[in-house]
mmCIF file of the protein (N, C-alpha, C, O) and its ligand, coordinates in Angstrom:
data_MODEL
# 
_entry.id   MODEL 
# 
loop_
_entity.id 
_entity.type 
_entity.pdbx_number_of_molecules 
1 polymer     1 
2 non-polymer 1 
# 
_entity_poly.entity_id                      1 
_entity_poly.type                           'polypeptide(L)' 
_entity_poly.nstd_linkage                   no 
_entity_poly.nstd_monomer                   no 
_entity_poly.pdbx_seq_one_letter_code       
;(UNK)(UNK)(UNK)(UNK)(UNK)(UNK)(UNK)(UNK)(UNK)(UNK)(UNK)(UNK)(UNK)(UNK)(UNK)(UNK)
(UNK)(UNK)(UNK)(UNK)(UNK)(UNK)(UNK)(UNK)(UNK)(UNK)(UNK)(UNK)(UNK)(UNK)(UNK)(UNK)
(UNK)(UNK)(UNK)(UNK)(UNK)(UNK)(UNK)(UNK)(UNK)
;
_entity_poly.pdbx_seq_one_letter_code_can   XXXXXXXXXXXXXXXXXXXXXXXXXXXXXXXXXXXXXXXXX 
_entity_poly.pdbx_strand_id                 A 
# 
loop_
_entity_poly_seq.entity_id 
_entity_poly_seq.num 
_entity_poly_seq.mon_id 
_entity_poly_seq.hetero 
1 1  UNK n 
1 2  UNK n 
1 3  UNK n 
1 4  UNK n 
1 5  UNK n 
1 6  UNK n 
1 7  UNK n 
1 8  UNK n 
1 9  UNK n 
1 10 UNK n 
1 11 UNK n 
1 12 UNK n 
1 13 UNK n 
1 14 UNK n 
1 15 UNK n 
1 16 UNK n 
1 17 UNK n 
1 18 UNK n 
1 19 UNK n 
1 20 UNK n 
1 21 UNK n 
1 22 UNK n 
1 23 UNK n 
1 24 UNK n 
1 25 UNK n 
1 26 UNK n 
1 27 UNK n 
1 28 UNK n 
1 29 UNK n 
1 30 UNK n 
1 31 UNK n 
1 32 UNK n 
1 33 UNK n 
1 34 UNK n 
1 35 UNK n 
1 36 UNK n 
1 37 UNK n 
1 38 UNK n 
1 39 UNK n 
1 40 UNK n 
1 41 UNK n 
# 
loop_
_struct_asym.id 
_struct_asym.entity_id 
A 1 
B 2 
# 
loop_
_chem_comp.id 
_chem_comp.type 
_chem_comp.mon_nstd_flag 
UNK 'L-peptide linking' . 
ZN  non-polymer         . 
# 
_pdbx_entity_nonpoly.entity_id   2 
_pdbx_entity_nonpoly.name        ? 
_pdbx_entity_nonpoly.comp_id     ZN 
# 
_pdbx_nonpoly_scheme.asym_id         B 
_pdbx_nonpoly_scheme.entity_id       2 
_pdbx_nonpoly_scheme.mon_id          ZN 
_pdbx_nonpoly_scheme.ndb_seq_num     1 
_pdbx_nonpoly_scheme.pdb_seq_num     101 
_pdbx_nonpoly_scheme.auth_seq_num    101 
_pdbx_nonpoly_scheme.pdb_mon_id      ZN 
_pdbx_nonpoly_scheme.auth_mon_id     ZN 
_pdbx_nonpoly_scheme.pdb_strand_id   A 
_pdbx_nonpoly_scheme.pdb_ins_code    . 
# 
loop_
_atom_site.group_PDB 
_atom_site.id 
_atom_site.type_symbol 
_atom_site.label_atom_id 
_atom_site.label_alt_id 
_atom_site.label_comp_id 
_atom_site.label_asym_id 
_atom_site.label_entity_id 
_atom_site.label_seq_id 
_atom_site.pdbx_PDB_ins_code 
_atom_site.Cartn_x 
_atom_site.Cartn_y 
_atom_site.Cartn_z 
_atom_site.occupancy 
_atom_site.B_iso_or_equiv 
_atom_site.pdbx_formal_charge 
_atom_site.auth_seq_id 
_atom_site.auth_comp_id 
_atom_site.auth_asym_id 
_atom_site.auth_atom_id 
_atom_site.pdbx_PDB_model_num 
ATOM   1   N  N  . UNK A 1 1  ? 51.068 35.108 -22.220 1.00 0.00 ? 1   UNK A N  1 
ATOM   2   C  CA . UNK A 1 1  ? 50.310 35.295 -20.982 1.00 0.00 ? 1   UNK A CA 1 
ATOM   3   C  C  . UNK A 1 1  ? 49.562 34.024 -20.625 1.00 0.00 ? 1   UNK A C  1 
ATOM   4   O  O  . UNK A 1 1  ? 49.225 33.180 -21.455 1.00 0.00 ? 1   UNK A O  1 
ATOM   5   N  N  . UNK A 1 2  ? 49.306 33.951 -19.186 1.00 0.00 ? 2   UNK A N  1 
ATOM   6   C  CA . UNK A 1 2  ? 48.961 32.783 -19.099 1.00 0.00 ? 2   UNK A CA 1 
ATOM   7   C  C  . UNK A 1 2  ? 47.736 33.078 -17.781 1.00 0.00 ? 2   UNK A C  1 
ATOM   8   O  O  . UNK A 1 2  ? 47.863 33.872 -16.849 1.00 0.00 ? 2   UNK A O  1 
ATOM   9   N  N  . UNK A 1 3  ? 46.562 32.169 -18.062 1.00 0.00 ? 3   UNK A N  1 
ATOM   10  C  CA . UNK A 1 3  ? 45.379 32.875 -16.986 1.00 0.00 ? 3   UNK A CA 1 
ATOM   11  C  C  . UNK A 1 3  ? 45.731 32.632 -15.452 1.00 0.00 ? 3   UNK A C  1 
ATOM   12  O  O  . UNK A 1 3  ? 45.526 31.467 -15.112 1.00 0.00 ? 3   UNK A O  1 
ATOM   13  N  N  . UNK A 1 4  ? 46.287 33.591 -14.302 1.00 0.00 ? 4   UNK A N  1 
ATOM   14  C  CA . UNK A 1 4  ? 46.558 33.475 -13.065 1.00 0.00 ? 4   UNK A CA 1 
ATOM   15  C  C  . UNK A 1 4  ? 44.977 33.031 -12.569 1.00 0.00 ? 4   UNK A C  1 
ATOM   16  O  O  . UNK A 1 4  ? 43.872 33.527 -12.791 1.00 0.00 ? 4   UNK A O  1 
ATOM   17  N  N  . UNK A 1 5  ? 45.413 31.910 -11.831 1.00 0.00 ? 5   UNK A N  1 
ATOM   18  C  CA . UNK A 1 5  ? 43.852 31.661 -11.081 1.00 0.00 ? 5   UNK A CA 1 
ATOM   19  C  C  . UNK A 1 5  ? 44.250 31.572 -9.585  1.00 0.00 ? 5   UNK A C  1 
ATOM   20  O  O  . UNK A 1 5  ? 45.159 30.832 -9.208  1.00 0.00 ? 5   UNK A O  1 
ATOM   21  N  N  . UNK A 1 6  ? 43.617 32.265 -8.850  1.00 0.00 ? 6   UNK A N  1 
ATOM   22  C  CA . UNK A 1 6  ? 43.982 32.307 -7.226  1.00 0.00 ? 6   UNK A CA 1 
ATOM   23  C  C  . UNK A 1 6  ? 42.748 31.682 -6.744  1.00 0.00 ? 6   UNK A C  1 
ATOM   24  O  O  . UNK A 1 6  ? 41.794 32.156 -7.361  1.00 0.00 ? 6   UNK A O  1 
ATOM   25  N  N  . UNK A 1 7  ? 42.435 30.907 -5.985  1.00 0.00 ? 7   UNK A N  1 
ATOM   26  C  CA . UNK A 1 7  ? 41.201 30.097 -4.696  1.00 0.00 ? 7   UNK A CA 1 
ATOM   27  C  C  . UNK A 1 7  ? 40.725 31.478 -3.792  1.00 0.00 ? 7   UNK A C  1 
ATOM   28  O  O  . UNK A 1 7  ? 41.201 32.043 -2.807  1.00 0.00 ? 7   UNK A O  1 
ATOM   29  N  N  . UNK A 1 8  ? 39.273 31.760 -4.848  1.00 0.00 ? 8   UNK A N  1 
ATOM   30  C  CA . UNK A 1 8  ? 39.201 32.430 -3.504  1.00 0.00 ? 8   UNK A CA 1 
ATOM   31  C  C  . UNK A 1 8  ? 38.495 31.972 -1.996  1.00 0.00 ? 8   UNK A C  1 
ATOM   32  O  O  . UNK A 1 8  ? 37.750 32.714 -1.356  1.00 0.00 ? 8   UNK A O  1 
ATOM   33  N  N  . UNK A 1 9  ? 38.906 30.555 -1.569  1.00 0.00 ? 9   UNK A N  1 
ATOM   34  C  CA . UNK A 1 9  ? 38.262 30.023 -0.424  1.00 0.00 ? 9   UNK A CA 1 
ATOM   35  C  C  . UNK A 1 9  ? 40.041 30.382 0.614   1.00 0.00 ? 9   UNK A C  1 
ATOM   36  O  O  . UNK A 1 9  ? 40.247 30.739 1.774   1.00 0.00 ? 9   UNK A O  1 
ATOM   37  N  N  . UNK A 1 10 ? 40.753 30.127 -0.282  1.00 0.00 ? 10  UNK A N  1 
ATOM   38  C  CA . UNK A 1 10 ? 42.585 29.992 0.828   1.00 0.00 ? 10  UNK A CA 1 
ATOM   39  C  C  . UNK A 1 10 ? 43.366 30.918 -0.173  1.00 0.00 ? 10  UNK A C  1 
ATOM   40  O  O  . UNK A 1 10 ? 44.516 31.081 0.235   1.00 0.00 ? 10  UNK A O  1 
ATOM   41  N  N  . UNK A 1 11 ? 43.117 31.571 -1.339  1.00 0.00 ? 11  UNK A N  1 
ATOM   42  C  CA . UNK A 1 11 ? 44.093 32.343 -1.344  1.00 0.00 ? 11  UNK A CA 1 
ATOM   43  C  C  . UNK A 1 11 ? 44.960 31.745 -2.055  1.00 0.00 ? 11  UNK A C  1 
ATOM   44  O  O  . UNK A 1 11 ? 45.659 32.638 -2.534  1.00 0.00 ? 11  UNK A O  1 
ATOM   45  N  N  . UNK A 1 12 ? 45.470 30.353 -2.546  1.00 0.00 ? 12  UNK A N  1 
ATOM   46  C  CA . UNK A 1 12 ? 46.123 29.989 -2.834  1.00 0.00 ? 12  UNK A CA 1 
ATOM   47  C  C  . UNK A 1 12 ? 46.260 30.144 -4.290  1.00 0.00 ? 12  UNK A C  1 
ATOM   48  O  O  . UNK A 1 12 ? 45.165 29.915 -4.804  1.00 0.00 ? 12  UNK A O  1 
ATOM   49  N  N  . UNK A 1 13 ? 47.290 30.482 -5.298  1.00 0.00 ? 13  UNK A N  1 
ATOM   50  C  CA . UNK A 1 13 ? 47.788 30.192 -6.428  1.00 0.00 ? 13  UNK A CA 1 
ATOM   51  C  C  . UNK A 1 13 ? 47.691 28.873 -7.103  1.00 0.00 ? 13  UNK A C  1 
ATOM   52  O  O  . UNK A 1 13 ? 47.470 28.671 -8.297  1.00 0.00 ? 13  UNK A O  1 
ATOM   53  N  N  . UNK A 1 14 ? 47.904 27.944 -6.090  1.00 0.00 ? 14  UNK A N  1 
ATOM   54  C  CA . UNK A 1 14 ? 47.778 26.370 -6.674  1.00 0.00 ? 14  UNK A CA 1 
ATOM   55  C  C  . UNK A 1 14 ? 46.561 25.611 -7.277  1.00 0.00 ? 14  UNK A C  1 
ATOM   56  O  O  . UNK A 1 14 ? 46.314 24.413 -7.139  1.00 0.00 ? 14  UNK A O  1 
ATOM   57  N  N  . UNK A 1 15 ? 45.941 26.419 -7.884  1.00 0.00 ? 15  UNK A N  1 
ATOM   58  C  CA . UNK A 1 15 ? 44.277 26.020 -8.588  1.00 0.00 ? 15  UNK A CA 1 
ATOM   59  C  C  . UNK A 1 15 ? 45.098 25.168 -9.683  1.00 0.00 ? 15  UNK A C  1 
ATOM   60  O  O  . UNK A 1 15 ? 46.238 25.558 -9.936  1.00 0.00 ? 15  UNK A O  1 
ATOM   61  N  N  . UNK A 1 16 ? 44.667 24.188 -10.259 1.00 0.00 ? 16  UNK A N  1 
ATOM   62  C  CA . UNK A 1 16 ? 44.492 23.594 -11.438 1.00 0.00 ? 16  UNK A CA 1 
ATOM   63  C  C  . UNK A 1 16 ? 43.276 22.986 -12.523 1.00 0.00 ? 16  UNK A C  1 
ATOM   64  O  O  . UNK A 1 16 ? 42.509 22.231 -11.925 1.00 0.00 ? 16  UNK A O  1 
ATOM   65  N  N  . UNK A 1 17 ? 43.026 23.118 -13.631 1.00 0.00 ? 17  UNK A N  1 
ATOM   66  C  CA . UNK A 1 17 ? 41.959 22.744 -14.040 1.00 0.00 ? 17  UNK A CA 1 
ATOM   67  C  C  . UNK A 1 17 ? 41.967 21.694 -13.900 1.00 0.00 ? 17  UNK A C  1 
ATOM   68  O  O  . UNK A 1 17 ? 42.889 20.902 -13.705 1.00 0.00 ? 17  UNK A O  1 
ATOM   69  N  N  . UNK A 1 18 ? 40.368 21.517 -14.030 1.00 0.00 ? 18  UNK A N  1 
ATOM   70  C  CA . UNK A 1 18 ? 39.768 19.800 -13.111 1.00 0.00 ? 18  UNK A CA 1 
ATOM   71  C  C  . UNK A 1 18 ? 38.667 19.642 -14.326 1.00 0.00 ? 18  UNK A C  1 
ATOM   72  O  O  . UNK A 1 18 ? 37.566 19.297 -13.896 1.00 0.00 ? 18  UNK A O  1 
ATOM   73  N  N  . UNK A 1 19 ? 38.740 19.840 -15.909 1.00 0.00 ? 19  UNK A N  1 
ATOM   74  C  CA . UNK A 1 19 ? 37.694 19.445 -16.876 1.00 0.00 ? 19  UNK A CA 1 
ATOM   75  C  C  . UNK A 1 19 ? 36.526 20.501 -16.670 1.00 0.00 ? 19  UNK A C  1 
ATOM   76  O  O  . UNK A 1 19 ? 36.375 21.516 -15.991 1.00 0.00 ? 19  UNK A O  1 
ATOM   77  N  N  . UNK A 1 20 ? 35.736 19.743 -17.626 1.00 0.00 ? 20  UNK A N  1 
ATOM   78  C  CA . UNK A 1 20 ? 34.421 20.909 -17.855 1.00 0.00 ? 20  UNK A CA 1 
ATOM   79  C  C  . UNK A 1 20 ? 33.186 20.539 -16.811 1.00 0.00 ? 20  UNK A C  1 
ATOM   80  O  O  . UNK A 1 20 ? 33.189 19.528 -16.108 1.00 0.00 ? 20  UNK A O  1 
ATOM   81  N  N  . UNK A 1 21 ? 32.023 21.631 -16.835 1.00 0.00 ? 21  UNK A N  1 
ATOM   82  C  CA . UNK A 1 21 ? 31.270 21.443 -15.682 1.00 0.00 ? 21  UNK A CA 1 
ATOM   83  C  C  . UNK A 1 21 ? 30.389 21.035 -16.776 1.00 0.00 ? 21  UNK A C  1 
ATOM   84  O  O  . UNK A 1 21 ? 30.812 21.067 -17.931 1.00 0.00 ? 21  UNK A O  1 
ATOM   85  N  N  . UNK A 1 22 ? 29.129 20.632 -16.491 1.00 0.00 ? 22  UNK A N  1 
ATOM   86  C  CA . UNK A 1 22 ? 28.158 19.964 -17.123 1.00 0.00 ? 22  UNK A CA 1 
ATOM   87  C  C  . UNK A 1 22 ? 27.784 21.585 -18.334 1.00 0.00 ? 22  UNK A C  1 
ATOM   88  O  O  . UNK A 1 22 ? 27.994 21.611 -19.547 1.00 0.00 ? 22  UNK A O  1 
ATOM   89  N  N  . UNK A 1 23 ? 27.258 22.635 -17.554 1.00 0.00 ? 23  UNK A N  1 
ATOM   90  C  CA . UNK A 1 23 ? 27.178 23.738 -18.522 1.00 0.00 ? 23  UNK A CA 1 
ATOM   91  C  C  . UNK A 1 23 ? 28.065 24.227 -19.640 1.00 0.00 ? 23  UNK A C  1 
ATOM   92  O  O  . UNK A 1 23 ? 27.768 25.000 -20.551 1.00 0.00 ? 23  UNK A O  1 
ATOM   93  N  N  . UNK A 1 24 ? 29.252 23.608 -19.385 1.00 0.00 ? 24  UNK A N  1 
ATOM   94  C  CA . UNK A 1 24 ? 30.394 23.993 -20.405 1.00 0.00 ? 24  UNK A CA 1 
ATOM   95  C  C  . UNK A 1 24 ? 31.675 25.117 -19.338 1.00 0.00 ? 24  UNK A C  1 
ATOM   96  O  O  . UNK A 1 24 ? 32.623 25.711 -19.850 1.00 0.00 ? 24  UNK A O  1 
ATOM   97  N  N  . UNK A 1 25 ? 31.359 25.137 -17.969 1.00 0.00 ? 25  UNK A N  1 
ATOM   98  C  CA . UNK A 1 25 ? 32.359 26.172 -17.864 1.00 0.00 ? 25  UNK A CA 1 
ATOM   99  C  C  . UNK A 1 25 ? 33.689 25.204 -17.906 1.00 0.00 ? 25  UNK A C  1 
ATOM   100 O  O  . UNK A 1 25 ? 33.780 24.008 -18.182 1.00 0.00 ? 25  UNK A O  1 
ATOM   101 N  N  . UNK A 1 26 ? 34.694 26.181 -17.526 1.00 0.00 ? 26  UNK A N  1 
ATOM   102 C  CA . UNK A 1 26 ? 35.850 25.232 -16.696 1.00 0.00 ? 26  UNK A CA 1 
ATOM   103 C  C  . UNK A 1 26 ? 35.658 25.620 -15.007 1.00 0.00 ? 26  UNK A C  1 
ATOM   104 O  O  . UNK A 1 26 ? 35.294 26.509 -14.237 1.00 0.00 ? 26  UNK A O  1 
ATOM   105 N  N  . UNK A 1 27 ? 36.195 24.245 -15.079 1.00 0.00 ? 27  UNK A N  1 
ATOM   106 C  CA . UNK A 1 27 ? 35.810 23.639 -13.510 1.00 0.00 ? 27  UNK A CA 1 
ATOM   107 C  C  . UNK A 1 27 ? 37.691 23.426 -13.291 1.00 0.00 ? 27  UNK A C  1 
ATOM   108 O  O  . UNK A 1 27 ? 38.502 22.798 -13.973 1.00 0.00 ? 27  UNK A O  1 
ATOM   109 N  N  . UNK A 1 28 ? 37.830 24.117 -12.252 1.00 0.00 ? 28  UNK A N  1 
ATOM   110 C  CA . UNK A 1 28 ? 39.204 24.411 -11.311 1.00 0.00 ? 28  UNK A CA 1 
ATOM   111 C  C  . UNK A 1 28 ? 39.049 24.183 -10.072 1.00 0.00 ? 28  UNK A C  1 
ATOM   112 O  O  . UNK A 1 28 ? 38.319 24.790 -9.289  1.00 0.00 ? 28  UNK A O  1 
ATOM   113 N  N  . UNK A 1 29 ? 40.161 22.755 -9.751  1.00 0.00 ? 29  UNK A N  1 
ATOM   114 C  CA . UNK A 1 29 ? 40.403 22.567 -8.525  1.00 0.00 ? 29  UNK A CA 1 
ATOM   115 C  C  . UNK A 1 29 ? 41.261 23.479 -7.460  1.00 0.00 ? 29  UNK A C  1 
ATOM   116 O  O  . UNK A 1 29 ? 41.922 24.249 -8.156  1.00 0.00 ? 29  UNK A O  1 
ATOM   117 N  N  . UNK A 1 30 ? 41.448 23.646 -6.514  1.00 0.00 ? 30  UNK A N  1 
ATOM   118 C  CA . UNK A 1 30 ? 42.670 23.979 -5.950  1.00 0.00 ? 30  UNK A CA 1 
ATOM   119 C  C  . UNK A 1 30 ? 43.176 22.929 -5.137  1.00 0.00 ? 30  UNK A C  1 
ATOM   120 O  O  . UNK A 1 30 ? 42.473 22.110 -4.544  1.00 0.00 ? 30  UNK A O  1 
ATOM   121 N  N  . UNK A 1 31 ? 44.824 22.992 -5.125  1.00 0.00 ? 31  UNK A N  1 
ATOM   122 C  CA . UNK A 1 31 ? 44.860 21.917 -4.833  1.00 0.00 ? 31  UNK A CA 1 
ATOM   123 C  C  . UNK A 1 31 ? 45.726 21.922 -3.178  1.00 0.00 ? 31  UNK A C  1 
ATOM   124 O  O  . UNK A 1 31 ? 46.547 21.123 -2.729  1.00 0.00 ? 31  UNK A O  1 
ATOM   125 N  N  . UNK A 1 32 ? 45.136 23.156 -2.581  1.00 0.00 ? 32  UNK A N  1 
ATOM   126 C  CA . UNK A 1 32 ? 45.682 23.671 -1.100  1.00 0.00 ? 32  UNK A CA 1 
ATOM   127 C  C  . UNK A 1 32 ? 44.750 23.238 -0.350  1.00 0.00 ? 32  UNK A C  1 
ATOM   128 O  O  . UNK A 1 32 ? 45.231 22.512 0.520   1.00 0.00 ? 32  UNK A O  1 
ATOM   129 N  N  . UNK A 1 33 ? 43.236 23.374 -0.243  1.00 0.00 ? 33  UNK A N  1 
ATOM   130 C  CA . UNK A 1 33 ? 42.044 23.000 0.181   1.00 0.00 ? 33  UNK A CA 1 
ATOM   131 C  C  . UNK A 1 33 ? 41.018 22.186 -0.138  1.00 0.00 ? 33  UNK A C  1 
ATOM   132 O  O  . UNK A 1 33 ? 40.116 21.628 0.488   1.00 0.00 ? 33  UNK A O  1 
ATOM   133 N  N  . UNK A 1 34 ? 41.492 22.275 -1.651  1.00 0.00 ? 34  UNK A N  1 
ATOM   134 C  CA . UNK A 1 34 ? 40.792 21.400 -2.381  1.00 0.00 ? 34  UNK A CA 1 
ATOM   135 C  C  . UNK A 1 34 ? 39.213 21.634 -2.888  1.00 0.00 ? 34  UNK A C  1 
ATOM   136 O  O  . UNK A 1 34 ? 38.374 20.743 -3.009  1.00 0.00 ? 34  UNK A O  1 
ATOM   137 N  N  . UNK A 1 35 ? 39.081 22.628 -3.072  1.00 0.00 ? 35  UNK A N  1 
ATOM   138 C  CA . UNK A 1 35 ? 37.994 22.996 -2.936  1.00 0.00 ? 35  UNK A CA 1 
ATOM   139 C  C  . UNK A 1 35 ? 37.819 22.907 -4.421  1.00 0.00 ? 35  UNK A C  1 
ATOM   140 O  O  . UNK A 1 35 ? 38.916 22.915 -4.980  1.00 0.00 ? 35  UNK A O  1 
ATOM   141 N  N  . UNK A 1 36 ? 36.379 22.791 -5.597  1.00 0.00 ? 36  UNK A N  1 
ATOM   142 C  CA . UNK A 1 36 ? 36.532 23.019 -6.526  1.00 0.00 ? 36  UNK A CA 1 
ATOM   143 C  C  . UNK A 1 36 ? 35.457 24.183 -6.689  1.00 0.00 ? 36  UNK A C  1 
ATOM   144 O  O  . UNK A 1 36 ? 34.556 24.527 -5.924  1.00 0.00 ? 36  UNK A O  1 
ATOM   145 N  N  . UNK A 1 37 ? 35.974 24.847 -8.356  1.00 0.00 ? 37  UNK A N  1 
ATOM   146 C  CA . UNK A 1 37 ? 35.181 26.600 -8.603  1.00 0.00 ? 37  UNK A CA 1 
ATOM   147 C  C  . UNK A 1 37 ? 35.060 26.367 -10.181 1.00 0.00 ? 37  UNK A C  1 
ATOM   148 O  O  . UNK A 1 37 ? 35.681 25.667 -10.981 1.00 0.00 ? 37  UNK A O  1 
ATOM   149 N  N  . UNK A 1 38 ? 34.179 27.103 -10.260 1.00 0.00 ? 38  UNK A N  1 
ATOM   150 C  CA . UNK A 1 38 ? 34.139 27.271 -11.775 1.00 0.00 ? 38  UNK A CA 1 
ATOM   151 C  C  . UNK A 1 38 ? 33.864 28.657 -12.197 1.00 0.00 ? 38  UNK A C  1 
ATOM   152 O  O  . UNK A 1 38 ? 33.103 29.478 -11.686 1.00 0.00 ? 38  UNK A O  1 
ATOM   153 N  N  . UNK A 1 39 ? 34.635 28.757 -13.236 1.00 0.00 ? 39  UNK A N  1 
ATOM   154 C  CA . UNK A 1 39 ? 34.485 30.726 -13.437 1.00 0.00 ? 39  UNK A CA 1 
ATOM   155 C  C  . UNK A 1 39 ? 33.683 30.748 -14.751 1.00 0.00 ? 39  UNK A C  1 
ATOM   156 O  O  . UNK A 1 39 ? 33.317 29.770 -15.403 1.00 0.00 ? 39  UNK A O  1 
ATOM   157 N  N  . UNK A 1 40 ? 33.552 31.582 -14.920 1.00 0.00 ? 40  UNK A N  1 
ATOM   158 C  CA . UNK A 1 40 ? 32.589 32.446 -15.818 1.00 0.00 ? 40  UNK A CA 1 
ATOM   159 C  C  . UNK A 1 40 ? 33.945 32.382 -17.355 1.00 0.00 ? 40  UNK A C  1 
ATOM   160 O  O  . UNK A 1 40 ? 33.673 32.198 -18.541 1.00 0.00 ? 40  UNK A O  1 
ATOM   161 N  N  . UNK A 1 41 ? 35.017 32.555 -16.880 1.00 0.00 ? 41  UNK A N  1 
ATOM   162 C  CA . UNK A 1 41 ? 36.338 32.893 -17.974 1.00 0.00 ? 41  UNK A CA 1 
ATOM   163 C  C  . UNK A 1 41 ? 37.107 31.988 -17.651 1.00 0.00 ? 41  UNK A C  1 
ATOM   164 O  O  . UNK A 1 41 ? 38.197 31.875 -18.212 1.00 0.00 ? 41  UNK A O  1 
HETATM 165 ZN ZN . ZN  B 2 .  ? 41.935 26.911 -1.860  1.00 0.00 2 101 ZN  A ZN 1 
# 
């Protein structure tokens, strides 16, 4: 299994991780809008 990450700004599937955030999360780009997120998981 592998973690599905969807953008929730566009919806898009095309997120990729973008390294750690200063707190330790992971920090995920997408790379449709470009927007970056960081989740909790
Ligand atoms: Zn997006």
């Amino acid at each position: 299994m592998k973690p599905y990450l969807i953008c929730p700004t566009c919806g898009s599937d095309d997120v990729m991780k973008n390294g750690m955030t200063r707190r330790g999360k992971q920090n995920h780009k997408c790379r449709d809008c470009g927007r970056q997120e960081s989740r909790k998981s």
